[in-house]
Residue frames relative to the residue before (quaternion, step in Angstrom):
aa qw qx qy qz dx dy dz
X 1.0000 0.0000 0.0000 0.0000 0.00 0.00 0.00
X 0.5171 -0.6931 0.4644 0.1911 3.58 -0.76 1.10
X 0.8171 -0.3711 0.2685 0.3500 3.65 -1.06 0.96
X 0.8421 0.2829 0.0557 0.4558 2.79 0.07 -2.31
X 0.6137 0.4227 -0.4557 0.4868 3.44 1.06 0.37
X 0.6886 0.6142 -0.3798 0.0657 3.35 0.00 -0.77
X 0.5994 0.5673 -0.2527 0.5050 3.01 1.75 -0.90
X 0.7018 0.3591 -0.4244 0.4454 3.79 0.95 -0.45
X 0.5374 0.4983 -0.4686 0.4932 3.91 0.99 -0.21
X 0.6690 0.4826 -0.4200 0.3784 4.00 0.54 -0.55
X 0.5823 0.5370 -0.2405 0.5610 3.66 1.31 -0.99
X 0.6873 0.3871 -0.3302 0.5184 3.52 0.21 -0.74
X 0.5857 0.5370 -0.3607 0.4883 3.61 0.94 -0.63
X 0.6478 0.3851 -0.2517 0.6072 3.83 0.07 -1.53
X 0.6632 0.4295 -0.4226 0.4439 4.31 0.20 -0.38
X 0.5735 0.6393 -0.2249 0.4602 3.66 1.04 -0.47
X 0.7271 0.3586 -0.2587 0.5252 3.27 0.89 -1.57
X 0.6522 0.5240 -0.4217 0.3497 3.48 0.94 -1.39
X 0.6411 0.6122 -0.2636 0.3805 3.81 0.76 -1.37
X 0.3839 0.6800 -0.3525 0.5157 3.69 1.13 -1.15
X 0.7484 0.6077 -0.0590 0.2589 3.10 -0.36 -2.07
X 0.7478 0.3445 -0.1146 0.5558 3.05 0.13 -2.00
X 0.6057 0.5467 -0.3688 0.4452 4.17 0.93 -1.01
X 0.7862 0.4077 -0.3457 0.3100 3.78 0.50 -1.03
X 0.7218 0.4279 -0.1127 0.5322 3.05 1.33 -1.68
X 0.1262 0.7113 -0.6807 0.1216 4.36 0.55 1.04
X 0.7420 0.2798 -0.3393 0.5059 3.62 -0.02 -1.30
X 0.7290 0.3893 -0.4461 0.3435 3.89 -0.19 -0.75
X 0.4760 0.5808 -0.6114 0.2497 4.26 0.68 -0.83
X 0.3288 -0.6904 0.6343 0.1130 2.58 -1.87 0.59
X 0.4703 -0.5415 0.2968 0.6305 4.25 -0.37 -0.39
X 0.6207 0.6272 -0.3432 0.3218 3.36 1.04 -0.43
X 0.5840 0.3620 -0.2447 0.6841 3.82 1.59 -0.80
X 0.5919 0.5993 -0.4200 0.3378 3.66 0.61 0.02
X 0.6607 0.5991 -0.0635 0.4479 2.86 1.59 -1.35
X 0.7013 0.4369 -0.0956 0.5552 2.99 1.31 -1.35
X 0.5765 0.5303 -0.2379 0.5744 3.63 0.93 -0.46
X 0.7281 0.1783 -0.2963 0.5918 3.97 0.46 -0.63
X 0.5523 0.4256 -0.5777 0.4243 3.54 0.51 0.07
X 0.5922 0.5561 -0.4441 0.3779 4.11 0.48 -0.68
X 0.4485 0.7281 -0.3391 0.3921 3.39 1.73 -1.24
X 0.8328 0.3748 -0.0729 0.4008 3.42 0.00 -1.84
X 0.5852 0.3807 -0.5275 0.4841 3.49 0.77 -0.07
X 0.7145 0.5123 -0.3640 0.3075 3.74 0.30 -0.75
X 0.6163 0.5259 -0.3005 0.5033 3.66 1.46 -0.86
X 0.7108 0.3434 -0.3928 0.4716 3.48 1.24 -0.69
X 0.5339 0.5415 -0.4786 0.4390 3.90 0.45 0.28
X 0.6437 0.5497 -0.2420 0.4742 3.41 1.39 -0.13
X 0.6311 0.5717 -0.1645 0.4978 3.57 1.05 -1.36
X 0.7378 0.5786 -0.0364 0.3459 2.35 0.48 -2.14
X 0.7343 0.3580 -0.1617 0.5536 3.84 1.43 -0.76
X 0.8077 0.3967 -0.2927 0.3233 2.82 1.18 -0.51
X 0.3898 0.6444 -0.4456 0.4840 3.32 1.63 0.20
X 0.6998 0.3212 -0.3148 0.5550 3.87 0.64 -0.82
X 0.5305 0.5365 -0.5365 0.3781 3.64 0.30 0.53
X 0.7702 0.5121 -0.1492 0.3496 3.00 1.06 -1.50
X 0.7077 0.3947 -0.1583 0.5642 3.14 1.63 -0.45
X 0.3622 0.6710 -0.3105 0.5675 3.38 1.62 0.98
X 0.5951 0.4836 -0.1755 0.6174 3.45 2.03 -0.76
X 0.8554 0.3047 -0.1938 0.3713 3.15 0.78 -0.21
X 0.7897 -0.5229 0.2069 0.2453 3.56 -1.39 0.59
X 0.6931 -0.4752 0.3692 0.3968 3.41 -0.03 0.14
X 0.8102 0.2360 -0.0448 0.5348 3.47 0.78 -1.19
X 0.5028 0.5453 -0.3424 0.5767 3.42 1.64 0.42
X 0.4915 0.7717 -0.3657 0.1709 3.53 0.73 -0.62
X 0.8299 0.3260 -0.1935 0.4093 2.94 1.26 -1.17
X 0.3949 0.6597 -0.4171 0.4848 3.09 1.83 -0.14
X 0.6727 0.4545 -0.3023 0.4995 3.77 1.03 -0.68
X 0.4487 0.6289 -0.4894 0.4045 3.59 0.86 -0.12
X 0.6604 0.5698 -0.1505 0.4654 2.85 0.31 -2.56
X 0.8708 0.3632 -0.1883 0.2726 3.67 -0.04 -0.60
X 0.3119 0.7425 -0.1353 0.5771 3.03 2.22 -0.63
X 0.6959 0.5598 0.0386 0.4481 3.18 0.64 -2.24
X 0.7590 0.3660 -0.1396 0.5201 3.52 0.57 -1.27
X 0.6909 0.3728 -0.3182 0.5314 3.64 0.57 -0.88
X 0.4900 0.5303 -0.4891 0.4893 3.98 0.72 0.27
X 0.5777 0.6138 -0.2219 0.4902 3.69 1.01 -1.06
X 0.7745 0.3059 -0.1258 0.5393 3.62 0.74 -1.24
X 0.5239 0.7065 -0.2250 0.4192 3.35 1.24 -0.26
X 0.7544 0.3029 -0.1072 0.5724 2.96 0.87 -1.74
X 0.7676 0.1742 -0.3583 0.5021 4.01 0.60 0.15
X 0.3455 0.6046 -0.6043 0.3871 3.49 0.51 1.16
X 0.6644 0.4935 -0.1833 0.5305 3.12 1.47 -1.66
X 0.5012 0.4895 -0.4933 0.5156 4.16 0.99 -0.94
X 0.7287 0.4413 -0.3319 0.4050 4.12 -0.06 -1.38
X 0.7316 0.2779 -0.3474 0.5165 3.89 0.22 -0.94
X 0.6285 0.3565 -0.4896 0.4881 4.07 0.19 0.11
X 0.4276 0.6597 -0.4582 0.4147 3.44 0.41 -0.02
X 0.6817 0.4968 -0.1833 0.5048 3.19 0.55 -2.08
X 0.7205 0.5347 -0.2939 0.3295 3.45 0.36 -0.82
X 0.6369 0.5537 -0.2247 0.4872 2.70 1.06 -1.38
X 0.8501 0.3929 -0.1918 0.2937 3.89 0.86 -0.45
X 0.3859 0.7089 -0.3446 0.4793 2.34 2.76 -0.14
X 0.9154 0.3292 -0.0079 0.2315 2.98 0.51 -1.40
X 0.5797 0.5728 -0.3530 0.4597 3.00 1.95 0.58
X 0.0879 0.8129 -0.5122 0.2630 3.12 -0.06 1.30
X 0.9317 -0.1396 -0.1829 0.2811 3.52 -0.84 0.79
X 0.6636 0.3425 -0.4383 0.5003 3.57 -1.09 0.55
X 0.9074 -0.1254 0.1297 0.3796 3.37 -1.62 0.17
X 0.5207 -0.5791 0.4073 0.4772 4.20 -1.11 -0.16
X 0.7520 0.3987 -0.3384 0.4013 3.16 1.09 -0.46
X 0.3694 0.4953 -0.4639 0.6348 3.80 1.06 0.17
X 0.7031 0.3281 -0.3734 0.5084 4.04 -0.33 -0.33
X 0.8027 0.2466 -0.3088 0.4466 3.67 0.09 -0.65
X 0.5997 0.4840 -0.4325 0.4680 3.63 0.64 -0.03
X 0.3965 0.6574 -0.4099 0.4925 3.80 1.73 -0.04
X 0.7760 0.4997 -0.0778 0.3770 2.93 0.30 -1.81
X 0.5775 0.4483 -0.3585 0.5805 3.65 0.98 -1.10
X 0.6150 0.6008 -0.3755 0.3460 3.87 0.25 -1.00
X 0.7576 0.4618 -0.1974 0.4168 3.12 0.74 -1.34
X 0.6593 0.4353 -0.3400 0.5101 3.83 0.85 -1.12
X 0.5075 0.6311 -0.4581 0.3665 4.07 0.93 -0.72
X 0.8057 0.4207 -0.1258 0.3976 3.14 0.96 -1.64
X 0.4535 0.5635 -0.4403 0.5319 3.72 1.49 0.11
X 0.7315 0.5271 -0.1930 0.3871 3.31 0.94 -1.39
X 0.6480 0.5117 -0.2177 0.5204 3.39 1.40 -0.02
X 0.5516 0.4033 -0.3865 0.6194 3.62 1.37 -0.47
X 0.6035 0.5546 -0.4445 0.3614 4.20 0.75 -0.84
X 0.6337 0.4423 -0.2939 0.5625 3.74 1.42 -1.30
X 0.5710 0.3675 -0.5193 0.5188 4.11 -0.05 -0.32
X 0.6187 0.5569 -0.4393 0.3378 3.66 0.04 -0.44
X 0.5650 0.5877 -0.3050 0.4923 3.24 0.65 -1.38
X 0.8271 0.4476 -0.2661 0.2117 2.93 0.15 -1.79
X 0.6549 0.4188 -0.2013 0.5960 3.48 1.05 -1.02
X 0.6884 0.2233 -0.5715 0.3869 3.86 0.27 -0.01
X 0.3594 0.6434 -0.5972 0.3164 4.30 1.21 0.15
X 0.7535 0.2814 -0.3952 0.4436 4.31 0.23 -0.26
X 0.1972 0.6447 -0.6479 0.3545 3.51 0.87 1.34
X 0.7625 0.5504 -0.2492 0.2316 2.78 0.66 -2.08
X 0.4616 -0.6348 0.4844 0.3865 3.97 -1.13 0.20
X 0.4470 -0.7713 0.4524 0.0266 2.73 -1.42 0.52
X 0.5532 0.5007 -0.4190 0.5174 3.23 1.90 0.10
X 0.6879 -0.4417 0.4054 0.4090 3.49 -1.81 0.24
């Protein structure tokens, strides 16, 4: 397995198990598996990010770098409340009858399980990537 791949196929992996997880066990989680379960989250997203920002800035010039930071940086920003606004939606699409907590444990189900087709993606477009130095 090539360099630059392994770390996004392990992350996309550990994003799988954590996502899996967090999808089966909504109504039963506890704060403790909550806790423990988004912490499994964040190690796998940062083995992602985290590589894939130094990849991306590996393409670029010396005197571009930080311009690739800043931008890197900024689309995370627009990213992360594109993704806050369209889970949202979901979250109201799909909470619908019985009790609040039967509706939001709907909803949480449902955005887990978006968030899991977004990580299998990743995962299968990661043996795009090359593999030489």
């Amino acid at each position: 397995m090539g360099a630059k791949r392994k770390p996004f196929l392990v992350g996309s992996l550990i994003l799988v198990l954590a996502l899996l997880s967090l999808t089966l066990l909504t109504s039963r989680l506890s704060v403790a598996w909550m806790l423990s379960l988004y912490l499994l989250y964040m190690i796998g997203f940062s083995l992602i990010f985290n590589n894939a920002l130094t990849l991306a800035l590996q393409q670029l010039q010396p005197n571009h770098i930080g311009d690739g930071n800043a931008t890197f940086n900024t689309l995370q920003q627009y990213a992360g409340s594109l993704g806050t606004a369209i889970s949202s939606a979901i979250l109201a699409a799909f909470s619908h009858g019985g009790t609040v907590m039967t509706q939001t444990i709907n909803g949480t189900r449902a955005i887990f399980i978006m968030m899991l087709v977004f990580t299998v993606l990743i995962g299968l477009f990661s043996w795009q990537l090359r593999t030489d130095n």
